[in-house]
MILUMZA-808340 format. One record per residue (C-alpha): residue number from 1; residue in one letter; x, y, z. Coordinates in Angstrom, 2 decimals. Layout:
BEGIN
<rec num="NUM" residu="a" px="X" py="Y" pz="Z"/>
...
! end
This chain:
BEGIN
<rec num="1" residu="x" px="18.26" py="74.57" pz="91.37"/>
<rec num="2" residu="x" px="16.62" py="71.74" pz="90.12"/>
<rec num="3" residu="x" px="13.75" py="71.73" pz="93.00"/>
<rec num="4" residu="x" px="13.15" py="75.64" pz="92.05"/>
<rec num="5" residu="x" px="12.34" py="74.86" pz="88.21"/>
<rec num="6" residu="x" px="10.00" py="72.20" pz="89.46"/>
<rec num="7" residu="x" px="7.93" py="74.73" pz="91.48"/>
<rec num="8" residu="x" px="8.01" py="76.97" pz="88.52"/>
<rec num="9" residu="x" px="6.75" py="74.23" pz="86.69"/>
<rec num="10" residu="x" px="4.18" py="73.35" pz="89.09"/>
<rec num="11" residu="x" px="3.51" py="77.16" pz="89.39"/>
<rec num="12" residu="x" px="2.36" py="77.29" pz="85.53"/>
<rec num="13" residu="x" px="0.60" py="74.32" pz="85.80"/>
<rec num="14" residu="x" px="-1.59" py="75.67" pz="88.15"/>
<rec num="15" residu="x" px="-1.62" py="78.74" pz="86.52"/>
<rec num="16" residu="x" px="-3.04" py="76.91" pz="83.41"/>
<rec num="17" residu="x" px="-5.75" py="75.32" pz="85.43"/>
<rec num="18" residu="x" px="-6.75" py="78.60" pz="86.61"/>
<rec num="19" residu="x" px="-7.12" py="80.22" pz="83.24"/>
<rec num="20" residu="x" px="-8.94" py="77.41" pz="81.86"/>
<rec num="21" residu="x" px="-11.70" py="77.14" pz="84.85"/>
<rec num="22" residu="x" px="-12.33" py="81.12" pz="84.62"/>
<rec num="23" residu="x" px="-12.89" py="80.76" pz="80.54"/>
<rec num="24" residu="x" px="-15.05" py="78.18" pz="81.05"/>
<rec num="25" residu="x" px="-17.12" py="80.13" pz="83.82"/>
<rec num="26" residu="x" px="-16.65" py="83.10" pz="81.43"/>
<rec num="27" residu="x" px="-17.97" py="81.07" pz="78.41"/>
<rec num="28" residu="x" px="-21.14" py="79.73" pz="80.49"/>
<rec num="29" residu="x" px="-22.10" py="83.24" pz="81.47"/>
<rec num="30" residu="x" px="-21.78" py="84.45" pz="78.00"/>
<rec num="31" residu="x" px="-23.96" py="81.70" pz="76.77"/>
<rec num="32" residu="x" px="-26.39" py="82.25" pz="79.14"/>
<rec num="33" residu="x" px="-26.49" py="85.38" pz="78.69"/>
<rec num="34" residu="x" px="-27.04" py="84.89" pz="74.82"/>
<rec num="35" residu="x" px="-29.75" py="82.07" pz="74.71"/>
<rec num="36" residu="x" px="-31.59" py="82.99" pz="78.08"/>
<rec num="37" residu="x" px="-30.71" py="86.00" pz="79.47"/>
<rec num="38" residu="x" px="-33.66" py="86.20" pz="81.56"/>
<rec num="39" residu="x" px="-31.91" py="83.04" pz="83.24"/>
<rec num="40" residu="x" px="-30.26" py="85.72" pz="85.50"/>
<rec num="41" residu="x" px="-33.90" py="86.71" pz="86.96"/>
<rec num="42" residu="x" px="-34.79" py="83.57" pz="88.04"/>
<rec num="43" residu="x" px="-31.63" py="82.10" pz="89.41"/>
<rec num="44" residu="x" px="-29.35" py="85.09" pz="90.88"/>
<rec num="45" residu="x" px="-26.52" py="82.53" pz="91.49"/>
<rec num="46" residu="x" px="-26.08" py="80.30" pz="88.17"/>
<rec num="47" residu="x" px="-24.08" py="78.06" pz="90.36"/>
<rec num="48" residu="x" px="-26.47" py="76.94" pz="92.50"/>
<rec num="49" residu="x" px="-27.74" py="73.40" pz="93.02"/>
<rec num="50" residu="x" px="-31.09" py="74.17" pz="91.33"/>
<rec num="51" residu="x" px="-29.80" py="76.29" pz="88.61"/>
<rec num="52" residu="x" px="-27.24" py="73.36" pz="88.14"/>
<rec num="53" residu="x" px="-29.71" py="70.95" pz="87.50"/>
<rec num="54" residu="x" px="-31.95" py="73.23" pz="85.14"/>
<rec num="55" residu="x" px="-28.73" py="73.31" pz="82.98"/>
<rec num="56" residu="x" px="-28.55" py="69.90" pz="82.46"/>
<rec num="57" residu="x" px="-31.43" py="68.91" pz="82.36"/>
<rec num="58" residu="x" px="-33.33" py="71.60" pz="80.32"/>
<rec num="59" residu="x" px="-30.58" py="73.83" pz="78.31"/>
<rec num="60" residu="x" px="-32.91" py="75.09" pz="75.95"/>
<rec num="61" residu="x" px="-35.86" py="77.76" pz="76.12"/>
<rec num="62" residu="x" px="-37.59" py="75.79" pz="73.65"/>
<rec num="63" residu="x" px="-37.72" py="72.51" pz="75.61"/>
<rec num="64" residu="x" px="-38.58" py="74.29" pz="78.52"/>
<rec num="65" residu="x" px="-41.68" py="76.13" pz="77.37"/>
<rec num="66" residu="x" px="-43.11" py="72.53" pz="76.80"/>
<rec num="67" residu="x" px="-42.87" py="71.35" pz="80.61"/>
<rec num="68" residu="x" px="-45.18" py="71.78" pz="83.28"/>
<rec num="69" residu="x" px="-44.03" py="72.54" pz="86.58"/>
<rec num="70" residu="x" px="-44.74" py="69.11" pz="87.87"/>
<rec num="71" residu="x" px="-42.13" py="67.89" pz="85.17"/>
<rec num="72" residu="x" px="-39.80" py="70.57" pz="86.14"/>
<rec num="73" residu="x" px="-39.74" py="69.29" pz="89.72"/>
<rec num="74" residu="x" px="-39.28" py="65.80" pz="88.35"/>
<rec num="75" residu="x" px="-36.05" py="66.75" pz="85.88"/>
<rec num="76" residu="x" px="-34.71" py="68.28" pz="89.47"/>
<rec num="77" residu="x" px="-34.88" py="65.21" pz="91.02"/>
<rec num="78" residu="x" px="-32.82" py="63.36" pz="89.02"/>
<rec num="79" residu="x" px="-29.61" py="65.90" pz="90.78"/>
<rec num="80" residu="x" px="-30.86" py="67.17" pz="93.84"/>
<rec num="81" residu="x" px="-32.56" py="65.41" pz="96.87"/>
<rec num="82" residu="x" px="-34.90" py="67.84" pz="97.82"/>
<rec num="83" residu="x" px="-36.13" py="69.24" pz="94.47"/>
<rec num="84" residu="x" px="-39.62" py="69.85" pz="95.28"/>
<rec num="85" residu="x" px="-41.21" py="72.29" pz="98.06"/>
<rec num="86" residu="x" px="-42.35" py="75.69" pz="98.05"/>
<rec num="87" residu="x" px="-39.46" py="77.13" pz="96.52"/>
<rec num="88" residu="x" px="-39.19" py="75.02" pz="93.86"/>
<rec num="89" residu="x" px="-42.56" py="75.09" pz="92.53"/>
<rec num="90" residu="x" px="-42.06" py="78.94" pz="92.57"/>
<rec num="91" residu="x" px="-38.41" py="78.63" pz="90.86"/>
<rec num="92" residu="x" px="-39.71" py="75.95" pz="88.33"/>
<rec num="93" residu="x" px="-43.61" py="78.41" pz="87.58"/>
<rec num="94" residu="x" px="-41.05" py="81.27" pz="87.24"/>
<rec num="95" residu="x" px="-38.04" py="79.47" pz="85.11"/>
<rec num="96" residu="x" px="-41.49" py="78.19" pz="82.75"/>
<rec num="97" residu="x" px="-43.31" py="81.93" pz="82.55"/>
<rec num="98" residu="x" px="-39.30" py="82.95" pz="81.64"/>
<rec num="99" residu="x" px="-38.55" py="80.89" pz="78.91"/>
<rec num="100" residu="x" px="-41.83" py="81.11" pz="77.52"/>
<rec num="101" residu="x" px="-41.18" py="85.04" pz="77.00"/>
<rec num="102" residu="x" px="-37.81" py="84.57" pz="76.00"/>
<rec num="103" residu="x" px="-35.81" py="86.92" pz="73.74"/>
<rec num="104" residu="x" px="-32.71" py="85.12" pz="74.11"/>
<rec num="105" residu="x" px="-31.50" py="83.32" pz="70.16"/>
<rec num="106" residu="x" px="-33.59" py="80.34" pz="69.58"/>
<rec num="107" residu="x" px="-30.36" py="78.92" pz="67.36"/>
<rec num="108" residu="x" px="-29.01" py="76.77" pz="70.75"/>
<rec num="109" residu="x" px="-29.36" py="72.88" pz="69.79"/>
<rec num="110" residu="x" px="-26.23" py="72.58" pz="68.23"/>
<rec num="111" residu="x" px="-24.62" py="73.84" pz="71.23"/>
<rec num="112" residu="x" px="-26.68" py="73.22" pz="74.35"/>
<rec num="113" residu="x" px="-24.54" py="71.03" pz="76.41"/>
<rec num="114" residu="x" px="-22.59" py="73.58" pz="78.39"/>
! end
């Protein structure tokens, strides 16, 4: 009996972890979708290694509209090995031509650390 209500137990705590990695995947989206939703057009997969990077990096449209694609590149670096290339100088001229035209809400320093 006792072994049973410790897989329970281990069965909710798992269950917990669960819930709380999908809200916080839910809540990323969401702001995302809110403060840059052209994001989406740029990166299809948010979760990528690139798209990763940008979000640490360079959370805001604001700050990005001030960057060249040279300085882009150079932010990338920082997480990935192999920022540079052809496709990302076409990643980092189209995140930059995004955020420039941006109708996302401008109201995101307070909360841009996802």
């Amino acid at each position: 009996m006792e072994q049973q209500q410790r897989y329970d137990n281990l069965k909710m705590g798992e269950r917990g972890a669960i819930v709380s990695i999908v809200a916080y995947i839910c809540l990323s989206v969401r702001w995302l979708d809110i403060r840059f939703s052209e994001y989406h057009s740029v990166f299809k997969d948010w979760t990528c290694k690139r798209s990763l990077a940008t979000l640490k990096t360079i959370p805001c449209t604001q700050d990005l509209e001030n960057y060249r694609v040279p300085d882009v590149i150079d932010a990338w670096r920082v997480h990935m090995q192999r920022a540079g290339g052809l496709t990302g100088l076409e990643k980092a001229a189209q995140l930059i031509a995004q955020a420039k035209c941006s109708v996302g809400e401008q109201a995101a320093k307070k909360q841009k650390q996802i």
